[in-house]
C-alpha positions as CSV (number, residue, x, y, z in Angstrom):
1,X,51.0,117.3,13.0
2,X,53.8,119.2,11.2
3,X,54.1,120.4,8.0
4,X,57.1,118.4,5.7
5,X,58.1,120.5,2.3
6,X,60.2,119.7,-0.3
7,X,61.0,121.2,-4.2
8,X,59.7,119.3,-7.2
9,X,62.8,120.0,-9.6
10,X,63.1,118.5,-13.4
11,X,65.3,115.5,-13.7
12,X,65.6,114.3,-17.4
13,X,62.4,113.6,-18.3
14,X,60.9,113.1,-14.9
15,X,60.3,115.5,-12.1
16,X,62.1,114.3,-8.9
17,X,62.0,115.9,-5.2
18,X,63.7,114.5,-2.1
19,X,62.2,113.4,0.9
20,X,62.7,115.2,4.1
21,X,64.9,113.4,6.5
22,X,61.9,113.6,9.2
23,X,59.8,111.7,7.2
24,X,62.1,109.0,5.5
25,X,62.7,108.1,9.6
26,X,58.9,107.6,10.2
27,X,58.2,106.1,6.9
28,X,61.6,103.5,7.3
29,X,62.6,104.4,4.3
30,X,66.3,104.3,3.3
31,X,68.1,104.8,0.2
32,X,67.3,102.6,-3.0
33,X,63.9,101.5,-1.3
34,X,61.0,101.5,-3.4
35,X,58.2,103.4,-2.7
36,X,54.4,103.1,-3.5
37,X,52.1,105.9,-5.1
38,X,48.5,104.9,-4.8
39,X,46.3,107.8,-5.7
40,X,44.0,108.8,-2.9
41,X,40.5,109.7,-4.8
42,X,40.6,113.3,-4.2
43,X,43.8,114.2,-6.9
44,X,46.4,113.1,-4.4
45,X,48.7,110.2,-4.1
46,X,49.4,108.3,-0.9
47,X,52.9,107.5,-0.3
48,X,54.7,104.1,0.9
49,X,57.2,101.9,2.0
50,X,55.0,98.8,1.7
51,X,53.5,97.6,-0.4
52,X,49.8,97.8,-0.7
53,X,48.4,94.6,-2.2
54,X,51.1,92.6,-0.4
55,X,49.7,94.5,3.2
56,X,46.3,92.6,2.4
57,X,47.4,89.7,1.6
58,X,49.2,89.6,5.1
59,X,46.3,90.4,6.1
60,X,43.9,87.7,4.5
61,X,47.2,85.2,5.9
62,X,46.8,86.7,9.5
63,X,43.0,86.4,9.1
64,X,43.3,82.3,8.0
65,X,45.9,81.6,10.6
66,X,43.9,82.8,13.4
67,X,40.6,81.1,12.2
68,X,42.8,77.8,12.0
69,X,44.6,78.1,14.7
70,X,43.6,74.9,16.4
71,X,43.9,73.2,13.5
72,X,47.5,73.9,12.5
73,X,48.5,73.6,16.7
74,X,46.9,69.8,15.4
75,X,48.7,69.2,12.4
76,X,52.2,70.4,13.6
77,X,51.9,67.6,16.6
């Protein structure tokens, strides 16, 4: 897996970086997105395109809509 760098520079108030092209094309990122910083346990972050709490509730969705499959196939007759 290859390395991806980048400089942290100051930005106002903030520290900003910007996001190598490389992995802006894997993640799908593109500009004005918002990303996702959910910190990893271990004094990292990971990093995002989608949204974490809405990825489980599609999950939870997919899980319902398999179980009751048969019975929506029903009701939509």
């Amino acid at each position: 897996m290859p390395m991806l760098t980048s400089k942290a520079r100051a930005q106002g108030g903030s520290v900003s970086t910007t996001i190598p092209t490389e992995a802006t094309r894997r993640m799908g990122v593109n500009p004005g997105d918002e990303l996702f910083w959910v910190e990893d346990g271990a004094g990292g972050y990971h990093v995002s395109a989608s949204n974490p709490d809405r990825a489980g509730m599609l999950r939870a969705h997919a899980e319902i809509m398999d179980e009751y499959r048969d019975v929506f196939a029903a009701l939509a007759k």
